[in-house]
LUMTOR-99327 format. One line per 5 residues: number of its first residue (from 1); their letters; for each residue x, y, z of C-alpha. Coordinates in Angstrom, 3 decimals, m for minus. Each point is the difference from the previous one (the first is absolute). Layout:
REM residues N
NUM	A	X:Y:Z  ... .
***
This chain:
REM residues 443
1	XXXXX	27.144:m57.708:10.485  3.098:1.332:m0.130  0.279:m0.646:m3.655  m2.964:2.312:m0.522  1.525:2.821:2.171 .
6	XXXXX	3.185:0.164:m2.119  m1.916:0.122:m3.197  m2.296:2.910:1.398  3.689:1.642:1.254  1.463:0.166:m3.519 .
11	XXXXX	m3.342:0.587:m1.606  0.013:2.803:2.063  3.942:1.185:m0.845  m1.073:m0.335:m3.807  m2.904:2.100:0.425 .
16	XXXXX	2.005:2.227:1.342  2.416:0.276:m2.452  m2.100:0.127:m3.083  m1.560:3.432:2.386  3.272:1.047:0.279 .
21	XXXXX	0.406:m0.405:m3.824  m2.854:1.989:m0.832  0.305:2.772:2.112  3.522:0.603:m0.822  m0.864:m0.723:m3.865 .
26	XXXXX	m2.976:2.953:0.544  2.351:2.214:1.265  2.481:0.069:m2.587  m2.681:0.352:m2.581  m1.442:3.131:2.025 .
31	XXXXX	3.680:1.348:0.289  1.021:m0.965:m3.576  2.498:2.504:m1.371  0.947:1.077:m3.453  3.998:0.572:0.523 .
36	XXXXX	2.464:1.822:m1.872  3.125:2.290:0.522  1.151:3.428:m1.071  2.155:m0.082:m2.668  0.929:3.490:m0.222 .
41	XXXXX	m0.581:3.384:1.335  m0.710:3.714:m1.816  1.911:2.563:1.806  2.078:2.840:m1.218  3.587:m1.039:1.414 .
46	XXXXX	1.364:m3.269:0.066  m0.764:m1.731:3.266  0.689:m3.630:1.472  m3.033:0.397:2.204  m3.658:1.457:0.081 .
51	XXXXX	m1.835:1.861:2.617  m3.468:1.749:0.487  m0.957:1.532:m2.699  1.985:m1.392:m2.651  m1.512:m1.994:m3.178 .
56	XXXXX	0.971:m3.680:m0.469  m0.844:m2.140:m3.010  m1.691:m3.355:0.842  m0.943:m3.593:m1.725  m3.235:m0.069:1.038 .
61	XXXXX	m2.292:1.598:m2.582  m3.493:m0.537:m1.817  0.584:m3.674:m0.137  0.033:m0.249:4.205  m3.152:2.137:0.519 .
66	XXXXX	1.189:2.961:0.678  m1.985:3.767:m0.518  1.916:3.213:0.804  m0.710:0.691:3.681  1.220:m3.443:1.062 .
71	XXXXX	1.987:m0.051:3.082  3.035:m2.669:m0.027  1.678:m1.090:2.848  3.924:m0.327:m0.239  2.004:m2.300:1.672 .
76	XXXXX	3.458:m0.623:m0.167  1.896:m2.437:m2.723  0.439:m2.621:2.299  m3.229:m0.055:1.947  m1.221:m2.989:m1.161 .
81	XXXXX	m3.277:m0.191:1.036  m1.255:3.197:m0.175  m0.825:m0.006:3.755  2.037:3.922:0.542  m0.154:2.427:m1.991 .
86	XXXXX	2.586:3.278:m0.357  m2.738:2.480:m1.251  m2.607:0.778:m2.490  m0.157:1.669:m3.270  m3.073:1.537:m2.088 .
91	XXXXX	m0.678:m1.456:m3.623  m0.228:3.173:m2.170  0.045:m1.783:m3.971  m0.478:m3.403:m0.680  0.767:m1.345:m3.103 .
96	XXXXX	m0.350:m4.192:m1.267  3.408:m1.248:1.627  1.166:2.833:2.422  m1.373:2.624:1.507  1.299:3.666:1.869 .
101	XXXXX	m0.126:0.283:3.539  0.850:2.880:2.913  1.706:m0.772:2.673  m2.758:1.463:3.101  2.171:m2.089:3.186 .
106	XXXXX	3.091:m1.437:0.509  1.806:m1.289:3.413  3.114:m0.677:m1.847  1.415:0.896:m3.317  m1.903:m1.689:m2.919 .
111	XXXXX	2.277:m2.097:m2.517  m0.599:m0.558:m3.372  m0.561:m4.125:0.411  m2.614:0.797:2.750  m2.951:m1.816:m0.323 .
116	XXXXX	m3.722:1.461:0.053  m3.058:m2.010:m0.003  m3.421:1.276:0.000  m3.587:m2.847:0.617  m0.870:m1.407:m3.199 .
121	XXXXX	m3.439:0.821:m1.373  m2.753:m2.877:1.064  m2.726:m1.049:m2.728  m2.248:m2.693:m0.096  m0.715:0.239:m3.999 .
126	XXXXX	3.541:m0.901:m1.526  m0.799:0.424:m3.720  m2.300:3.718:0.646  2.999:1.184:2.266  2.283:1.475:m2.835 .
131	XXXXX	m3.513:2.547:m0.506  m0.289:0.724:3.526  3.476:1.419:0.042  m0.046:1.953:m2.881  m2.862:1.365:1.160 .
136	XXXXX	1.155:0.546:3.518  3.360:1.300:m1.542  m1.011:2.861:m2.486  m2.515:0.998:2.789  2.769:0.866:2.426 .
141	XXXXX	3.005:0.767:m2.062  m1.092:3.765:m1.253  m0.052:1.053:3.423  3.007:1.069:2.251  1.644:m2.872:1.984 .
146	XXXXX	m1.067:1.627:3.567  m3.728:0.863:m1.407  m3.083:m2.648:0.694  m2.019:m0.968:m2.793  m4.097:m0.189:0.834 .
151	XXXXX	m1.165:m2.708:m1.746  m3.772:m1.491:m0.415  m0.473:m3.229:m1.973  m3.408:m0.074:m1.570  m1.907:m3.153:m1.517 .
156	XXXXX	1.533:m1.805:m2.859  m2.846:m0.645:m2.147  m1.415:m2.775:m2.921  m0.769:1.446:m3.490  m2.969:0.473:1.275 .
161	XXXXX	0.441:1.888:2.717  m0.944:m3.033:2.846  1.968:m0.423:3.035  1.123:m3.453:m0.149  1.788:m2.723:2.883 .
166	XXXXX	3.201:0.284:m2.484  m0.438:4.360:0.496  m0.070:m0.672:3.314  2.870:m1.969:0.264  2.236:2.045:m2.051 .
171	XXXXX	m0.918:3.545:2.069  0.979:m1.718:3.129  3.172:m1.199:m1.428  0.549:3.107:m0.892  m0.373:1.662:3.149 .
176	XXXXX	1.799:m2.462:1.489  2.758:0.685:m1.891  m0.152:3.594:0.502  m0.308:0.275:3.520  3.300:m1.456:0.217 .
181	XXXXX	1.894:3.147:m0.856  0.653:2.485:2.651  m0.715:2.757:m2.592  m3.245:m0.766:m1.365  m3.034:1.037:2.569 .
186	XXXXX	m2.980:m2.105:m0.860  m3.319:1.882:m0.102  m3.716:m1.841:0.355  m3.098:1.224:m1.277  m1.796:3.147:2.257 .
191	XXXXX	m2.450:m2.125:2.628  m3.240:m1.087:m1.481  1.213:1.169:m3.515  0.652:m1.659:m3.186  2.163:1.355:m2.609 .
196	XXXXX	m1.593:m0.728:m3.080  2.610:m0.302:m3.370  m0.112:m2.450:m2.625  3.369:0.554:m2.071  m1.919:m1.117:m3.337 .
201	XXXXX	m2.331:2.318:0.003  0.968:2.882:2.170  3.863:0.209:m0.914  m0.928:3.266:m1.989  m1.506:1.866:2.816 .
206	XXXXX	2.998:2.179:1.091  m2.629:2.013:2.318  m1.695:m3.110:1.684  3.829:m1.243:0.614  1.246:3.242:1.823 .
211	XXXXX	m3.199:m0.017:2.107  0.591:m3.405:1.115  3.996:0.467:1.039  m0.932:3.547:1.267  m2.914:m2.138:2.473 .
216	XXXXX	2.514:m2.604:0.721  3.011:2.343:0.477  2.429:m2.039:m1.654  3.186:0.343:m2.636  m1.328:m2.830:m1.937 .
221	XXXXX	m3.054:m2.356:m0.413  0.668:m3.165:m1.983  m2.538:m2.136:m1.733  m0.317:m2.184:m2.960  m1.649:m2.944:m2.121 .
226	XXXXX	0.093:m3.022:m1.665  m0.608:m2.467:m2.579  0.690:m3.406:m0.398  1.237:m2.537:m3.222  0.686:m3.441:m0.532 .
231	XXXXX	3.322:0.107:2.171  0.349:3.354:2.022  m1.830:2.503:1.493  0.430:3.958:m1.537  0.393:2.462:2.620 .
236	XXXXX	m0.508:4.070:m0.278  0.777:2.192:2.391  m0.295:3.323:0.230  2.037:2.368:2.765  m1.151:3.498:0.138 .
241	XXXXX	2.191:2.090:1.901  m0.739:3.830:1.130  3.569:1.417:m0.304  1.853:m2.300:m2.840  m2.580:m0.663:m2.620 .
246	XXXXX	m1.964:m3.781:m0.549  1.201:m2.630:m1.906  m1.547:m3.347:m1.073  1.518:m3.392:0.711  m0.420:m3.484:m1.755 .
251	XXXXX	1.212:m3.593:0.762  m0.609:m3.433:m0.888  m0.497:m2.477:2.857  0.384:m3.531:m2.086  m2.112:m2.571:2.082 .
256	XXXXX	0.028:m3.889:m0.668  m2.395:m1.318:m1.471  m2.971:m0.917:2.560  1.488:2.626:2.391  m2.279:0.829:2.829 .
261	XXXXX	0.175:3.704:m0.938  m2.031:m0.479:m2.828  m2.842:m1.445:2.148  0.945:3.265:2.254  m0.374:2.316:m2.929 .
266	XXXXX	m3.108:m0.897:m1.195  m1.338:m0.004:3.824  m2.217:3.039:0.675  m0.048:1.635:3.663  m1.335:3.297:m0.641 .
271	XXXXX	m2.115:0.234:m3.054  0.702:3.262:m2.083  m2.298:2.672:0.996  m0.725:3.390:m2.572  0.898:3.121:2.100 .
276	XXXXX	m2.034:3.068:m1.324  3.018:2.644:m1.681  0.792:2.831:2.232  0.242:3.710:m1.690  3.190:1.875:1.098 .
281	XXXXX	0.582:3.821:0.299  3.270:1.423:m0.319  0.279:2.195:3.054  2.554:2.313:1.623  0.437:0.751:3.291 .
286	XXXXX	2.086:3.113:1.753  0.239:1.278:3.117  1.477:3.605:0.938  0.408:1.696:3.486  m0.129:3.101:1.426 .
291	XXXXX	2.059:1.041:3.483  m1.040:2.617:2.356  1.789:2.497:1.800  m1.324:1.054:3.368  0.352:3.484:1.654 .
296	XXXXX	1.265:m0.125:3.191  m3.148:0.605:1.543  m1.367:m2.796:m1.337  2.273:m2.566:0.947  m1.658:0.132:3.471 .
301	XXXXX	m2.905:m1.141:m1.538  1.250:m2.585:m2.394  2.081:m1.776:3.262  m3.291:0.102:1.558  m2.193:m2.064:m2.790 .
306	XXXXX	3.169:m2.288:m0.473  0.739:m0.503:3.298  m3.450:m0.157:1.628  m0.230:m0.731:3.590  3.637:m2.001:m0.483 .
311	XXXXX	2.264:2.353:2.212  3.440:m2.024:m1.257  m1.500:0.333:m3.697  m0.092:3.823:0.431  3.437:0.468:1.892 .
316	XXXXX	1.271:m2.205:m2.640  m1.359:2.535:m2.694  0.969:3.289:1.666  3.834:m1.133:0.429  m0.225:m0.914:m4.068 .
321	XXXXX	0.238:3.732:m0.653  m2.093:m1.307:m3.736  m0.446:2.957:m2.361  m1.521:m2.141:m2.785  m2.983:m2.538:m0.118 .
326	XXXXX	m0.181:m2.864:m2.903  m1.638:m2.844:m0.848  2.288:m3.358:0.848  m1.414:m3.556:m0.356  m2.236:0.139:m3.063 .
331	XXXXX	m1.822:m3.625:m0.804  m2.184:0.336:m2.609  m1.943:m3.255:m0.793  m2.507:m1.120:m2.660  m2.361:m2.964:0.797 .
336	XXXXX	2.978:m1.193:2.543  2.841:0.143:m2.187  2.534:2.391:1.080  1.153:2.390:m2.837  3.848:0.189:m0.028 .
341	XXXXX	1.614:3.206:m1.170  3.458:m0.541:m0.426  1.234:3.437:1.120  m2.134:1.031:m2.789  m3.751:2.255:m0.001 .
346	XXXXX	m1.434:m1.224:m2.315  m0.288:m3.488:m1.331  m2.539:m1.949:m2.715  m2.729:m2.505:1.578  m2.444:m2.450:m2.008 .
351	XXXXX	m3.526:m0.328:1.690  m3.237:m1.335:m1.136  m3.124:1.409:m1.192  m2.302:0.259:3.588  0.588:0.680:3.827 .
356	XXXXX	3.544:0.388:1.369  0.737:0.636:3.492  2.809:2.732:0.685  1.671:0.647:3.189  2.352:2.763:1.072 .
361	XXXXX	1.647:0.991:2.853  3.344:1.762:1.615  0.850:1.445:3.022  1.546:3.281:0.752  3.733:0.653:0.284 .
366	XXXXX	1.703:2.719:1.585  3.476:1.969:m0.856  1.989:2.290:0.045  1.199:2.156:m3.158  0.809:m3.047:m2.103 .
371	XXXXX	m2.130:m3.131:m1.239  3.023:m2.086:1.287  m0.644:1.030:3.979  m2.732:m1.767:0.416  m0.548:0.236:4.063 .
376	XXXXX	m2.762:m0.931:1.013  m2.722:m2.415:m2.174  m3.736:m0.200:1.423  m1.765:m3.230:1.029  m3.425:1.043:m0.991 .
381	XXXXX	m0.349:m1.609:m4.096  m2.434:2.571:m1.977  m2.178:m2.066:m2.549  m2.119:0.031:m1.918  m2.161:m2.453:m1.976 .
386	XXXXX	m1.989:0.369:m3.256  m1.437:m2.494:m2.503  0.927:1.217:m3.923  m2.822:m1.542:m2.383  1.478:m0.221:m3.503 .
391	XXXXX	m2.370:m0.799:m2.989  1.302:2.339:m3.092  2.429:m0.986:m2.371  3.318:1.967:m0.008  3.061:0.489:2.192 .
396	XXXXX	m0.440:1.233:3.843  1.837:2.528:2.209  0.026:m0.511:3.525  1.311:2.886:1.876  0.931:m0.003:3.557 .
401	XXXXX	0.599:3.140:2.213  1.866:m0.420:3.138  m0.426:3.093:2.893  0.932:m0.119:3.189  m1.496:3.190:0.989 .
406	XXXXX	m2.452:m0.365:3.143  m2.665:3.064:m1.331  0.032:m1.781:m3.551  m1.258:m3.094:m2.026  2.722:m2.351:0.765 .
411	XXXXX	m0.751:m2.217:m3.062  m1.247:0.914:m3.252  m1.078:m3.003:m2.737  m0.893:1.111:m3.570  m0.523:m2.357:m2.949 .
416	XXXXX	m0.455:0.528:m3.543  m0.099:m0.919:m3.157  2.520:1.422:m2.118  m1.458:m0.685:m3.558  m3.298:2.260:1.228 .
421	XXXXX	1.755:1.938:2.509  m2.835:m1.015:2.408  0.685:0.421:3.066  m1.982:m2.681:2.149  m2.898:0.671:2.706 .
426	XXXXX	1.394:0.094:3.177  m2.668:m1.045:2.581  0.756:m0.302:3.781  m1.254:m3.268:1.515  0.324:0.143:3.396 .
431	XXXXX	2.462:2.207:2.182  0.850:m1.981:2.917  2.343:2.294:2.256  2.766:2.763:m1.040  2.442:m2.027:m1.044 .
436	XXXXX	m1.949:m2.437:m1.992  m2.690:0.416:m2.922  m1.281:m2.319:m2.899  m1.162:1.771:m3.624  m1.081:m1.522:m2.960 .
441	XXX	0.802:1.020:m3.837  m2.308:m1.373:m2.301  0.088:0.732:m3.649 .
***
């Protein structure tokens, strides 16, 4: 009896030990660190010691993960284990075997000897990672160290445009390995809708491309293919980014032979389905404003509308003083993508041939003699919402006319086509209160 208590006791401390084991061997693989040291700084005068804002030169480069935007963690030469760290500095180049970094905090001078360390990049496909970090690299590394990076990772496709289990796999790596960088802000598809690309056959379609990353709202969509020989698997990938160009990637994955990825490749999840070619019209689309000067006697008025039955609203207006109404706020929309300007009036737009759903509104703002006083800015949005039915060939105008007048048509819409100077049927829908209407221009 007591012979089988004491083997239960040290089964039980052996158990616990091999627990111990694991959890501590699970920890350090969660916390794993790639580890280097500055090795010298960029600064203008000769200095034994950094601070905030100065540039040090590190030994951690390509070959440790890193992407410009990376935030390492310093800790002193002789803090062995990592465990408290001095400050932080920025990554702003990276090249193969060192990179450039900014000094952003420091609670003591930084030395050159300091150690930084960053998380190493986890991957569960060791022969396809050298791809994913290309890819992940020249996605990030045209943009500004501070700036995020949208990013949506389409399908990777067969030759023949299936979805495979091996496609699958090798869009959730990459994601995976995305996600782990603080700069890059993953995007899904809109709910309930399906982008539909295939790389082979659509990687011509510069029109269908800026539709799809003006829908999604992202810097750059990623997506790609492959083929497979005796040995390796042929990848293509294709990044098309709005503001620095597109470029197309290769690589060779070599697989041994009887490799489960070649069952995976030839594997088909989602069978390729023919999507019917949209036609695209090159559009543009301005708006202008107009402001309004009231007489004195009408301001009376004017704080009346505004301010309704709101006695604060109205005491809030009169003490303004404003001279000078304007429009403020404008959000114009089409089919539930918001237009962005830029500072700019006038900007070019790609829609297709059929029904598009426009929506613009703004609100008043109030001032006095200059555009930068604004004083006081209404709560009540003017809108207005019209359906544009394109069919023609040729390029578009969209003009938008912004007034903020309360005796005048606060929004004016005109469309037409510029090759026939055409300007489009406007046709009112449905006027649902003042400060709202829908109109339709059909062609």
């Amino acid at each position: 009896m007591n012979n089988t208590k004491s083997t239960h006791f040290i089964l039980l401390i052996i158990l616990s030990l091999i627990g111990l084991c694991c959890v501590t061997q699970s920890r350090s693989e969660a916390a794993a660190l790639a580890t280097g040291e500055i090795t010298s700084a960029i600064i203008l005068q000769e200095r034994l010691h950094l601070s905030i804002g100065d540039k040090a030169v590190t030994n951690l480069g390509m070959k440790s993960g890193l992407v410009k935007g990376d935030i390492l963690s310093i800790t002193t030469r002789l803090d062995a284990t990592l465990e408290k760290p001095i400050g932080e500095c920025a990554v702003t180049r990276v090249d193969p075997n060192s990179s450039v970094c900014e000094i952003l905090s420091a609670n003591m001078e930084v030395e050159r000897g300091c150690k930084v360390s960053v998380p190493t990049v986890s991957y569960s496909i060791a022969n396809f990672f050298p791809m994913a970090y290309k890819l992940l690299f020249t996605s990030v590394d045209p943009y500004k160290p501070h700036e995020k990076v949208t990013v949506f990772i389409h399908n990777v496709f067969d030759d023949q445009n299936n979805t495979t289990k091996l496609s699958q796999r090798i869009r959730q790596e990459l994601i995976d390995i995305f996600g782990q960088k603080k700069k890059v802000v993953l995007k899904e598809s809109p709910s309930g809708k399906e982008v539909q690309f295939y790389p082979v056959i659509d990687d011509g379609e510069s029109q269908l491309i800026s539709e799809i990353m003006q829908t999604l709202d992202v810097d750059v969509f990623l997506t790609g293919s492959y083929t497979f020989g005796q040995d390796r698997i042929n990848f293509t990938f294709n990044k098309y980014d709005r503001t620095h160009g597109n470029q197309k990637l290769t690589f060779q994955m070599p697989l041994a032979a009887g490799a489960p990825e070649f069952a995976e490749a030839r594997e088909i999840t989602i069978p390729y389905s023919p999507v019917p070619k949209k036609e695209y019209v090159s559009c543009t689309l301005s708006y202008r404003f107009l402001q309004h000067v009231p007489q004195r006697e009408e301001q009376r008025e004017i704080i009346a509308r505004e301010a309704g039955k709101d006695v604060f609203k109205a005491f809030e207006l009169r003490r303004t003083a404003f001279n000078i109404i304007s429009p403020v706020n404008p959000v114009i929309t089409i089919d539930d993508q918001e237009i962005g300007f830029d500072g700019k009036q006038q900007v070019p737009i790609i829609l297709t041939k059929g029904t598009h759903k426009m929506v613009v509104s703004f609100r008043r703002g109030y001032f006095f003699n200059t555009k930068d006083s604004l004083l006081y800015a209404s709560d009540k949005a003017i809108e207005k919402e019209a359906l544009i039915h394109i069919q023609g060939d040729g390029t578009y105008e969209i003009e938008v006319l912004l007034n903020p007048s309360f005796d005048s048509e606060n929004i004016k819409l005109g469309v037409y086509n510029v090759n026939e100077r055409k300007r489009q049927v406007l046709k009112s829908i449905v006027r649902t209160q003042e400060t709202k209407t829908v109109e339709f221009f059909k062609d």
